[in-house]
C-alpha positions in Angstrom: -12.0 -48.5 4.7 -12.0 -44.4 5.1 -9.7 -42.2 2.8 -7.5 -41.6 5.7 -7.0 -45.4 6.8 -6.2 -46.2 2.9 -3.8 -43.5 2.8 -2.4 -44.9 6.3 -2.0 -48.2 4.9 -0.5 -47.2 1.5 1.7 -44.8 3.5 3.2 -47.8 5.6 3.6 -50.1 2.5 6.0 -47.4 0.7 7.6 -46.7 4.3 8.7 -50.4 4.3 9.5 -51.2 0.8 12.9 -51.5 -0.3 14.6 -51.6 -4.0 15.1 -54.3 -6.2 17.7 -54.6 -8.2 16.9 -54.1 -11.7 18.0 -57.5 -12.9 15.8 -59.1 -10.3 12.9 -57.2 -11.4 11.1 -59.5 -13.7 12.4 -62.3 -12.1 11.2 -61.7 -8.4 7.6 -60.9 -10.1 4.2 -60.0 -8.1 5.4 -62.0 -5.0 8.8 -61.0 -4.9 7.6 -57.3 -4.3 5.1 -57.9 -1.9 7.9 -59.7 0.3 9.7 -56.6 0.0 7.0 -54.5 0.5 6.5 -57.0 3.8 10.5 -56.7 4.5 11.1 -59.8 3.8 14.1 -61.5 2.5 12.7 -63.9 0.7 13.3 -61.9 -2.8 12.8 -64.5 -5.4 16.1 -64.2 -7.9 17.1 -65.8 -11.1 18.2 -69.1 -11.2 21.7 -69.9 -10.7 23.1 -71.0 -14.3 25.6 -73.9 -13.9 28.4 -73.4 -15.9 31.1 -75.9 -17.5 35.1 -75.8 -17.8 34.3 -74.5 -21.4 32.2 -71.3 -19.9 35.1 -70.6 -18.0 37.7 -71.3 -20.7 36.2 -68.9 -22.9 35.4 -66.5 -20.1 39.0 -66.3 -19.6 40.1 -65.6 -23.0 37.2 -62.4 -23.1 39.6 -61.1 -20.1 42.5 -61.4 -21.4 41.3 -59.6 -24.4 40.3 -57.3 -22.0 43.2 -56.6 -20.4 45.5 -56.8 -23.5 43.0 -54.1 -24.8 42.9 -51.7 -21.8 46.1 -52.3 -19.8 48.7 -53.8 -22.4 48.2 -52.3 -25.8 45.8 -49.2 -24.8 43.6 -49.8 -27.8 40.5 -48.4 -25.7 38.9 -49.4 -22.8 39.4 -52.4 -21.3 37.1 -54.4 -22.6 36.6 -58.0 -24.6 34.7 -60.4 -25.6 34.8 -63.7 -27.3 32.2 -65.7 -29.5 31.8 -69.2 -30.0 29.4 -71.6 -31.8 29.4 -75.2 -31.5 32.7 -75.5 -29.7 34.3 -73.6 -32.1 35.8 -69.7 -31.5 34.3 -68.0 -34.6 36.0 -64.0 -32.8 38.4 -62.7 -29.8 38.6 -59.2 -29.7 39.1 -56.0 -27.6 38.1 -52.7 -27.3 39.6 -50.7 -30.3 38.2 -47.5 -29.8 40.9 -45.2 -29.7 43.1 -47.3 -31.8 40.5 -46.8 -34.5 38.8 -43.6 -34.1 36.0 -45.6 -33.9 33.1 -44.9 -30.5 31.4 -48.1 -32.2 34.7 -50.0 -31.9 33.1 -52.1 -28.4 35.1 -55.1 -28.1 31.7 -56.9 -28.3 30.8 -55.0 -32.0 34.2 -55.8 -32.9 33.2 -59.5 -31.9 30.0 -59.6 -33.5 32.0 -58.2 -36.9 34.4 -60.5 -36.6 32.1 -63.8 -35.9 29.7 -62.5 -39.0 32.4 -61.7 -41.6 33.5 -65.5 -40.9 31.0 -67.1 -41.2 29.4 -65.5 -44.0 26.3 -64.3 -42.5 24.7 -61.3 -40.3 23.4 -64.0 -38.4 24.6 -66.1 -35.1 21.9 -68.1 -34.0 23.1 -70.6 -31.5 26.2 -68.8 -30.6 27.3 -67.4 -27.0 29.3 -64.5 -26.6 31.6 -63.9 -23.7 31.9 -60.9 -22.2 34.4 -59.2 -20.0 31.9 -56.8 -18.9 28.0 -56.4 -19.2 26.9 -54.9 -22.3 26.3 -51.5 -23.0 22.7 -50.9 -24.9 24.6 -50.6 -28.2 26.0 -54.1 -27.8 23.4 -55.8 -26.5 21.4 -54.2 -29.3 24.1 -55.4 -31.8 23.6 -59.4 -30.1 20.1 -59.0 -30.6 20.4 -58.5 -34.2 23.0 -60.7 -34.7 20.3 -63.4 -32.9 23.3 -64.5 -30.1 21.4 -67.0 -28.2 23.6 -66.2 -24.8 25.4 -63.6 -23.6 27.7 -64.3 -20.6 29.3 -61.4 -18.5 32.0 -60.7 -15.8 31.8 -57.6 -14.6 28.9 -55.5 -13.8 27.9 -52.0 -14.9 28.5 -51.1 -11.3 31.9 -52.1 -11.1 33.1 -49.4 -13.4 30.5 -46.6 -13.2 33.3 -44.0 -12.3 35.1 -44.7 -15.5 32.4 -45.6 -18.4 28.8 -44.3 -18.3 27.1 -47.4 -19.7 24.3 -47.5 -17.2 23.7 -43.7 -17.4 22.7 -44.5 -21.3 20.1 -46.8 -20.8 18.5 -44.4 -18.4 19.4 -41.5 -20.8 16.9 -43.8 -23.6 13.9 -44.2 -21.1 13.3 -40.5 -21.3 10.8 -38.5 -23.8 12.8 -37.4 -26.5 13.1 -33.5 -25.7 15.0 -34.3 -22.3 17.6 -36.9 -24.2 21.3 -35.9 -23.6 21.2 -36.1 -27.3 19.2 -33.6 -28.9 16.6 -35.7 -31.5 13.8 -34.2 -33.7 12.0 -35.2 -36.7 12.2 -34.0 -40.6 10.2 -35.0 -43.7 8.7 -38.3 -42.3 6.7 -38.5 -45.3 9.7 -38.5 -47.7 11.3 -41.5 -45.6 7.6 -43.0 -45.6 7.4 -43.2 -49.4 10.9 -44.8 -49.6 9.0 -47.3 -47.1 6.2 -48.1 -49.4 8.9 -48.9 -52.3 11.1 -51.1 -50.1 7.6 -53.0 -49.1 6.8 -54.1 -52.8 9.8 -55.0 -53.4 9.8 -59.0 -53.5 13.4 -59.5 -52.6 13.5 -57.2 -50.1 16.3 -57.6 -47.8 15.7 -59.2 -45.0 17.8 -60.3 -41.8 
C-alpha cells in the first residue's frame, strides 16, 4: 500500500470513529473500538449487575444521608454514603465539610472513618459501600486502602459537573507534574530515603 493510500485509509478510520465513554473503555476492549471505528453500535459494555432489595435498601439510606447533608442540615455538599458488611451497617454518614472545616470531610471518608473506628481495624475487606454519588479520586483512593470489595453509586460525575469538579481532578492527576493545578516539586529525597531504609529493617514495621 503507498504512503498516500495508508494515510487515506487511516484518515477515514479517525473520520468515522466515535468516543467511548470512559467507563466502557476497558470493558468494550480491542473489538469494541474497531466497531466504533466501523460505526457500529455494537459497543461491548459492562455487564448489567443484578441487584437485591438489600442493594436498594442501603442505596436509599446513602441518599437520604445525602440529602439530609446537602438540603436539610447544610453540613456540605450533598453527599452520603453508607457501609455495610455481612448484613450488618458498620457507617451512615454525609458530607460534613463545611460543618467541620474539613475538605477531607467526603461523606464517603467520613464512612470509611466511621466503619474502621468500629470495627477496630483500617481494614474492610468484604464490605460494600453505598454511594450517593460516584467517587471522587480521594474517596475511591480512601476504599482502596480500606480494601472495600464494592462500591455502588447513584449519581454520576456528570450529573453535577456545574456544581463539584470531581471529574476535572482526575484529569488534573493524569498531567506531568509542572502543568498540575497544584503546584508540586521535590526537596531532599535523600533525607526521606534514609528514613526509608530505617522503616525497612524494622521487623514490625507497620503494615496495612
Amino acid at each position: 500500500m503507498s504512503k498516500a493510500n495508508e494515510r487515506d485509509t487511516l484518515d477515514a478510520l479517525f473520520s468515522a470513529a466515535r468516543s467511548i465513554d470512559r467507563r466502557h473503555f476497558l470493558a468494550a476492549g480491542a473489538g469494541g473500538i474497531v466497531a466504533a471505528s466501523a460505526g457500529s453500535d455494537a459497543i461491548a459494555k459492562p455487564a448489567a449487575e443484578t441487584f437485591t432489595d438489600d442493594d436498594r435498601k442501603y442505596m436509599a439510606l446513602a441518599i437520604e444521608q445525602m440529602r439530609k447533608a446537602g438540603v436539610v442540615e447544610r453540613t456540605g455538599g450533598a453527599f452520603g454514603a453508607v457501609i455495610v458488611r455481612n448484613g450488618e451497617v458498620l457507617s451512615s454518614t454525609g458530607n460534613s465539610v463545611l460543618r467541620d472545616n474539613d475538605p477531607s470531610a467526603h461523606a464517603e471518608v467520613n464512612a470509611i472513618r466511621a466503619a474502621c473506628k468500629k470495627v477496630g481495624a483500617p481494614n474492610l475487606k468484604g464490605a460494600t459501600m453505598y454511594t450517593s454519588c460516584e467517587c471522587c479520586p480521594m474517596c475511591y483512593a480512601t476504599a482502596y486502602w480500606a480494601r472495600l470489595d464494592r462500591i455502588v453509586y447513584a449519581a454520576s460525575w456528570t450529573d453535577y459537573a456545574d456544581l463539584f469538579d470531581d471529574q476535572n481532578i482526575g484529569t488534573d492527576m493524569k498531567l506531568p507534574y509542572a502543568k498540575r493545578k497544584v503546584k508540586t516539586v521535590q526537596l531532599m529525597r535523600g533525607d526521606a530515603q534514609k528514613v526509608w531504609q530505617e522503616f525497612r529493617k524494622l521487623p514490625d514495621r507497620a503494615k496495612y
